[in-house]
ZATORPA-554637 format. One line per field, with one value per residue (C-alpha): residue in one letter; chain; x negated, y, z. Coordinates in nm, 3 decimals, decimal comma. Each point is the difference from the previous one (the first is absolute). Layout:
ZATORPA-554637
code <- a / ...;
unit <- A / ...;
east <- X / ...;
north <- Y / ...;
up <- Z / ...;
END
This chain:
ZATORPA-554637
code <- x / x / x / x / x / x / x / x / x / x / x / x / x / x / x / x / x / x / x / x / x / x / x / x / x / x / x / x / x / x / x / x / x / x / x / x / x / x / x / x / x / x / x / x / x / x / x / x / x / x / x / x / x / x / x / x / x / x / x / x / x / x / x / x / x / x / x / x / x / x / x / x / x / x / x / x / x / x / x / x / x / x / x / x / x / x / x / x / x / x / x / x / x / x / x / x / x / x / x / x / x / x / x / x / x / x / x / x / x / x / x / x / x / x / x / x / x / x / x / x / x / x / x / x / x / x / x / x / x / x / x / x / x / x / x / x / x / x / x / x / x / x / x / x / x / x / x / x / x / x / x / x / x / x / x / x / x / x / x / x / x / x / x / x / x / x / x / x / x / x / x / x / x / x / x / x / x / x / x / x / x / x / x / x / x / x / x / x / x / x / x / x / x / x;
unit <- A / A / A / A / A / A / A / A / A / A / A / A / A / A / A / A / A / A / A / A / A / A / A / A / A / A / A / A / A / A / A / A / A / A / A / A / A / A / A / A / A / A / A / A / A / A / A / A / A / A / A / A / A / A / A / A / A / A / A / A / A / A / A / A / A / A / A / A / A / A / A / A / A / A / A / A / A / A / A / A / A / A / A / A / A / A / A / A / A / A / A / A / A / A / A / A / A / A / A / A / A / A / A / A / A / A / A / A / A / A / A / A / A / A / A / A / A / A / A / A / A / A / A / A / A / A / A / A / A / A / A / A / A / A / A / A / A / A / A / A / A / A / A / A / A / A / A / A / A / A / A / A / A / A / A / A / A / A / A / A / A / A / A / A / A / A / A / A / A / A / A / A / A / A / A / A / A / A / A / A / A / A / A / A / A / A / A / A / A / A / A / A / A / A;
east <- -2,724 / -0,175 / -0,333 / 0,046 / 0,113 / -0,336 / -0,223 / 0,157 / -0,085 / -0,397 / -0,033 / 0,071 / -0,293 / -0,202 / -0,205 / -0,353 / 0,057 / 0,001 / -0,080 / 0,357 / 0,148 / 0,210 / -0,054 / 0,230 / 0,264 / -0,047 / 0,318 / -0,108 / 0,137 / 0,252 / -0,099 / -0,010 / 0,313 / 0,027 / 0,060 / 0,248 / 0,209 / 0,343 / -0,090 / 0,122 / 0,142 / -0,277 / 0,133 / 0,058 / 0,030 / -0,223 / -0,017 / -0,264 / -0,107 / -0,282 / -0,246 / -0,269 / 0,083 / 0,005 / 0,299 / -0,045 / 0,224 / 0,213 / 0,286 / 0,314 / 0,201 / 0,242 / 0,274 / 0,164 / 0,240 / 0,115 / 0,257 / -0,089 / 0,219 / -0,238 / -0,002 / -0,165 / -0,323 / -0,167 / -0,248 / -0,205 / -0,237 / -0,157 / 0,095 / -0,331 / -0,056 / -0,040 / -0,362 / -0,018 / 0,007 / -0,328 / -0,325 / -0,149 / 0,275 / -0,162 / 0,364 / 0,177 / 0,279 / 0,205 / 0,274 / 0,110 / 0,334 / 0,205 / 0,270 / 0,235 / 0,206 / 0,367 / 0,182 / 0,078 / -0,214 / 0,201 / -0,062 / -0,396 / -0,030 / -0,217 / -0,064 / -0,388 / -0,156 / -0,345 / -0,300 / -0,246 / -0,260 / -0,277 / -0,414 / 0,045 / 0,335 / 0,001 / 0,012 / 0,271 / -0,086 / 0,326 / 0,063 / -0,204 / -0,180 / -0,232 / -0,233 / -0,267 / 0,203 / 0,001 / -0,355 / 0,073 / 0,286 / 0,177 / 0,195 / 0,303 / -0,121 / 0,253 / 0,182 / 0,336 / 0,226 / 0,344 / 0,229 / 0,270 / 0,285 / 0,131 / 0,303 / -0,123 / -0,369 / -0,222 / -0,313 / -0,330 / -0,192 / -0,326 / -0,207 / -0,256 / -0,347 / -0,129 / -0,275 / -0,208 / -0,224 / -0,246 / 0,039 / -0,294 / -0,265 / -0,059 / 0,086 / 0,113 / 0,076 / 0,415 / 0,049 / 0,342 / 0,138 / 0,293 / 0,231 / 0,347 / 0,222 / 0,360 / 0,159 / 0,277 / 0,072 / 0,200 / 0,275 / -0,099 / 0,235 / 0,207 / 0,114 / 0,172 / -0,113 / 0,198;
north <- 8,699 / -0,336 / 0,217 / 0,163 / -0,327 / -0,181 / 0,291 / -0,064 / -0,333 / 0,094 / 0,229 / -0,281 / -0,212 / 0,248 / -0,079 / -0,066 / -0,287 / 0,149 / -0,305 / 0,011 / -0,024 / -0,292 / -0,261 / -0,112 / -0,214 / -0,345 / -0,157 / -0,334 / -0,269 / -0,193 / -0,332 / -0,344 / -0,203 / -0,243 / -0,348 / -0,081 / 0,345 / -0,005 / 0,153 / 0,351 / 0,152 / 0,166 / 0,315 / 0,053 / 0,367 / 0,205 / 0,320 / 0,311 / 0,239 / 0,252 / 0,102 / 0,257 / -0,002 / -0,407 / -0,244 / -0,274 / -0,297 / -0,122 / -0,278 / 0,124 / 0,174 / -0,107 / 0,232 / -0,072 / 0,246 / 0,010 / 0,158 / 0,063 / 0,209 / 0,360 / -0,061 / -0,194 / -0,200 / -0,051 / -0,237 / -0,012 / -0,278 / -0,210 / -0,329 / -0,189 / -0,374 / -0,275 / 0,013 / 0,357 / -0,114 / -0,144 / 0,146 / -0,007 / 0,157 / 0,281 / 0,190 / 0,326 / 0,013 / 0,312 / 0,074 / 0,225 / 0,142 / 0,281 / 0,074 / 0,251 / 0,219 / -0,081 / -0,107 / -0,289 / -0,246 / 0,294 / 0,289 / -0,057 / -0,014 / 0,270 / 0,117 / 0,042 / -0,168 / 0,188 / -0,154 / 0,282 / -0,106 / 0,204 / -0,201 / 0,029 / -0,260 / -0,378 / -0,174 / -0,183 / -0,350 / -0,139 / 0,249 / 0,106 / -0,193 / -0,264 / -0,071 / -0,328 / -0,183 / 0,250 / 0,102 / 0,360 / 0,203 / 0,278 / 0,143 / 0,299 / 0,362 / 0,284 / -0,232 / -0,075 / -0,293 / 0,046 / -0,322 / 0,118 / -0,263 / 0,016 / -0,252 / -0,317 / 0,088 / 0,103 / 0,265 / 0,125 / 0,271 / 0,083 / 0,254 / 0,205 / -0,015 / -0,299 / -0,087 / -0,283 / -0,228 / -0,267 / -0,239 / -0,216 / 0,289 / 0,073 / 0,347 / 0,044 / 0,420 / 0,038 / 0,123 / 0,245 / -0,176 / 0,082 / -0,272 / -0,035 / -0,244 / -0,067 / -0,324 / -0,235 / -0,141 / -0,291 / 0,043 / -0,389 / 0,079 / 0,245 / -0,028 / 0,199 / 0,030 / 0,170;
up <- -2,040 / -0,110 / 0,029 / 0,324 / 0,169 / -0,170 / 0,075 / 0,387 / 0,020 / -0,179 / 0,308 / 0,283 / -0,150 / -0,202 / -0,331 / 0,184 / 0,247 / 0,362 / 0,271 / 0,119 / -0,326 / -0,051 / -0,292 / -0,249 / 0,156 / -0,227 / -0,130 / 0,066 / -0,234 / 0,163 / 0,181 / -0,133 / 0,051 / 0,269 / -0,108 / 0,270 / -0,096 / -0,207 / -0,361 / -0,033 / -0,351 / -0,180 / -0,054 / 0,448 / -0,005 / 0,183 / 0,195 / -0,078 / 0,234 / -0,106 / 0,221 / -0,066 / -0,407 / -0,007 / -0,036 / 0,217 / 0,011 / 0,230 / 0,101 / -0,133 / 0,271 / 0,233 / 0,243 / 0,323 / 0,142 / 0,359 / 0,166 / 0,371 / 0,247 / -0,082 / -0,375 / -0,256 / -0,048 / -0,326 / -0,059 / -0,356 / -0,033 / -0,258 / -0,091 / 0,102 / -0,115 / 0,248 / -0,036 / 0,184 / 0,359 / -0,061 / 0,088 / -0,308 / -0,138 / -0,258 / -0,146 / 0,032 / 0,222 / 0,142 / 0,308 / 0,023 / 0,305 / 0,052 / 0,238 / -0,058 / 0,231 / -0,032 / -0,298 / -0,224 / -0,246 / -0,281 / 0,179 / 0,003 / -0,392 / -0,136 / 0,366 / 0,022 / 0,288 / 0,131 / 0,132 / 0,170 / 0,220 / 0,132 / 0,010 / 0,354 / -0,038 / 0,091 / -0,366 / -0,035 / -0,121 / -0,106 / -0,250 / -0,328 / -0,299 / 0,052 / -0,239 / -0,093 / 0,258 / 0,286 / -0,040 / -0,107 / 0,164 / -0,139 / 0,239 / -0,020 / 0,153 / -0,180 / -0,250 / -0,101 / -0,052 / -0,184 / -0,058 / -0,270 / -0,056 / -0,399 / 0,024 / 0,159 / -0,041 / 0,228 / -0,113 / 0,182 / -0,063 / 0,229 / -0,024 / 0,246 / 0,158 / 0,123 / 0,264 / -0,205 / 0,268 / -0,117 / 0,281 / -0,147 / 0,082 / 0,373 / 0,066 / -0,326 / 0,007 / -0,095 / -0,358 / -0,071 / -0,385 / -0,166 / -0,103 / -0,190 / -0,088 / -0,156 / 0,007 / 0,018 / 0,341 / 0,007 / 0,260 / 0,221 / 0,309 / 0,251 / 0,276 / 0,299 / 0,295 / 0,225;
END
């Protein structure tokens, strides 16, 4: 199975190097600390999420559930540092929401949620991975997103194809990726709003 699902993800960027093929994503080393920030323990956990065969790190995660009056909206998101909001910014964040159809925060646990999107579809901007501080976008076409509550804990697994843009090249062609991911979300707030 390990084979088939490697030989898969040879075929989307072939051995020889075709000029649409996608480079590595880098895992860029995380930035220097500001002097004005509050220390953080040295062991802050992070999140993984592979994409195209390579771990690249992330914030660790973060969940908010909402009630609303049609159902339930989930929102998985990284846990960026201050120093995010500026432009110079150059690490990995993700967002990443889904609404579900009726139901309770219980009732959506193991429930899949699907992205599919067609070229011809409006990206949405709000939700996918960022990468090198929003200079790379990797954005949900067919994947899914399940949130699985064990006791008190919250857990995310993603997996699908992805549409991977290079915002720093001009007409930079869209590349299809696969990424997956499993990881501990930590439950921040709910609310209800109906």
């Amino acid at each position: 199975m390990l084979l088939l699902a490697a030989a898969a993800l040879t075929s989307v960027f072939g051995c020889d190097r075709h000029r649409d093929a996608v480079e590595p994503v880098p895992v860029p080393s995380a930035p220097p600390p500001q002097k004005a920030a509050a220390p953080r323990p040295a062991t802050r956990p992070v999140s993984i999420i592979t994409i195209s065969d390579q771990p690249v790190i992330f914030p660790p995660a973060k969940l908010v559930l909402q009630q609303t009056a049609t159902g339930v909206t989930a929102t998985l998101f990284s846990d960026d540092p201050p120093e995010a909001i500026k432009d110079d910014y150059r690490g990995n964040s993700f967002r990443f929401v889904a609404t579900y159809d009726g139901g309770s925060f219980d009732d959506i646990s193991g429930q899949p949620f699907l992205w599919k999107t067609s070229a011809e579809d409006k990206r949405d901007t709000q939700t996918g991975i960022f990468l090198n501080g929003q200079q790379q976008m990797v954005s949900p076409t067919s994947a899914t997103l399940t949130l699985t509550k064990v006791g008190q804990q919250w857990t995310a697994s993603l997996a699908g194809e992805f549409q991977f843009v290079d915002n720093t090249k001009e007409n930079a062609t869209p590349l299809t990726v696969h990424a997956y991911a499993d990881m501990t979300a930590d439950l921040v707030t709910t609310s209800d709003k109906r």
